[in-house]
N, C-alpha and C positions, 0 to 999 in steps of 0.2 A: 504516383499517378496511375490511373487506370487506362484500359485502353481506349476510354473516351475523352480522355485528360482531365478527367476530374480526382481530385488529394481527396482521400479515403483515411476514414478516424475510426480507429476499432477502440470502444469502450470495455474499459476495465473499472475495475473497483479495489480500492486495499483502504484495509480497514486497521486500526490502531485501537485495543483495549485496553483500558488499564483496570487493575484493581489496589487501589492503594497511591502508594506511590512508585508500582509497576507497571510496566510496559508488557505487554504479549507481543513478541518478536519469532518468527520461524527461519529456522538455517535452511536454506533451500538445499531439498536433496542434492545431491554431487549428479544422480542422472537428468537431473531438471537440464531444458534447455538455454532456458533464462537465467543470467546469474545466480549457476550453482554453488553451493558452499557457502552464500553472503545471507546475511542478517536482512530482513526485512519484514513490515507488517502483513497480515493478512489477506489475502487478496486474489482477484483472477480473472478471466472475459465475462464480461455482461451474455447471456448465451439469449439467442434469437429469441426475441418475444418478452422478454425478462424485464422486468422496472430493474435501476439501477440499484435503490435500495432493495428490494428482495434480492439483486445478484448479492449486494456487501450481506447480507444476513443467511446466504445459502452458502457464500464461501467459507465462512467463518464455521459456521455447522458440520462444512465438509472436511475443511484442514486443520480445524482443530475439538469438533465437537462440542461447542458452547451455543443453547439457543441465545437471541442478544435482541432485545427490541428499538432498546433506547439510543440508535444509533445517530448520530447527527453532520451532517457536510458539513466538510470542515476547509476543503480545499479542493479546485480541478485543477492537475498537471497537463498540459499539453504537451505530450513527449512526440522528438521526430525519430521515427525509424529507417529512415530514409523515404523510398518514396509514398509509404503514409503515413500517419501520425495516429498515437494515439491520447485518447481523452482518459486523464485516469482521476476518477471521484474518489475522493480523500475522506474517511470516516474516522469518527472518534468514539468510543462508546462506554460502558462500563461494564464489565465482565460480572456475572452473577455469580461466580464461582472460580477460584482458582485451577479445579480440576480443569485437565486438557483431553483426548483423544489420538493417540497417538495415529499421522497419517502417512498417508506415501510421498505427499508432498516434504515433508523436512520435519526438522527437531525443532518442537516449542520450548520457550524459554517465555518466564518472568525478569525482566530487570528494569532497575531504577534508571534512570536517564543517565547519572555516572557509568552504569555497570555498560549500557548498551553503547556508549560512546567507546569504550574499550574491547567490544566487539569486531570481527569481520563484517561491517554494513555494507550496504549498496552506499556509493558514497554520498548520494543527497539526500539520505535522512542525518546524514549528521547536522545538516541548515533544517530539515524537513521538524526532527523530531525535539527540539529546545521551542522551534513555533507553535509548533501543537502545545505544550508546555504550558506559552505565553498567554494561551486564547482565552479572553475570558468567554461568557456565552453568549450573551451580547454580540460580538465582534464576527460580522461577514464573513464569509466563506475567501481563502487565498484565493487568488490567481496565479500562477507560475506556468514558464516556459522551462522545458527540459530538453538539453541537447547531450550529443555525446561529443567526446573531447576525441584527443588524437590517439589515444589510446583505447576507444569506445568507452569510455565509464561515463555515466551519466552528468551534465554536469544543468543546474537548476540556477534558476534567475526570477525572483517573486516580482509580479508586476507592481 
């Protein structure tokens, strides 16, 4: 809440590539403040002014160096932080190129849905990333609430 009492949603974006039947996943630096050292897709704040998909196509250019056009919503998280929430727009896209760009944000990684499952993840893509998977193109955009448990890990519930 703010100091007018109104719940306050900061927009994010994380985007999921594949090329094949790989996944583009980044280990988040160790000095990241947000779950460092864990596995997760592409992503970051919608920054003032910003359409949400040009944030998913500028993040993606910046932590890992791939232009991407054909990005498509695939899911909005409504995650709570305590007293605000944020709204995180879920992408799917196809990678034009295996090459990555190595950044300050974390180590990229290709892996198959096996490989990434036996990874260090954020723990809700392991529900997050078999649905992306399932999607055919057809099939709406999720909906999911995202809480954290009593250990703070994230824990997701699809509407």
């Amino acid at each position: 809440m703010t100091g007018d009492g109104r719940y306050r949603v900061v927009p994010r974006t994380l985007t999921f590539l594949r090329r094949g039947e790989q996944w583009l996943l980044i280990r988040r630096a160790a000095d990241r403040a947000l779950w460092p050292g864990l596995y997760n897709g592409i992503g970051g704040h919608v920054e003032e002014g910003e359409g949400i998909l040009a944030s998913a196509r500028r993040e993606v250019l910046e932590e890992a160096g791939i232009r991407v056009e054909d990005l498509r919503l695939v899911g909005v998280i409504h995650a709570s932080e305590g007293p605000r929430g944020v709204a995180v727009f879920v992408f799917t896209g196809t990678a034009p190129t295996a090459e990555v760009v190595p950044s300050t944000e974390g180590t990229l990684v290709w892996a198959t849905l096996v490989e990434a499952l036996g990874l260090d993840l954020m723990p809700d893509l392991r529900q997050i990333l078999p649905r992306l998977l399932g999607m055919r193109p057809e099939d709406p955009p999720f909906l999911a609430r995202s809480t954290l448990d009593a250990a703070g890990r994230p824990v997701i519930a699809f509407e």
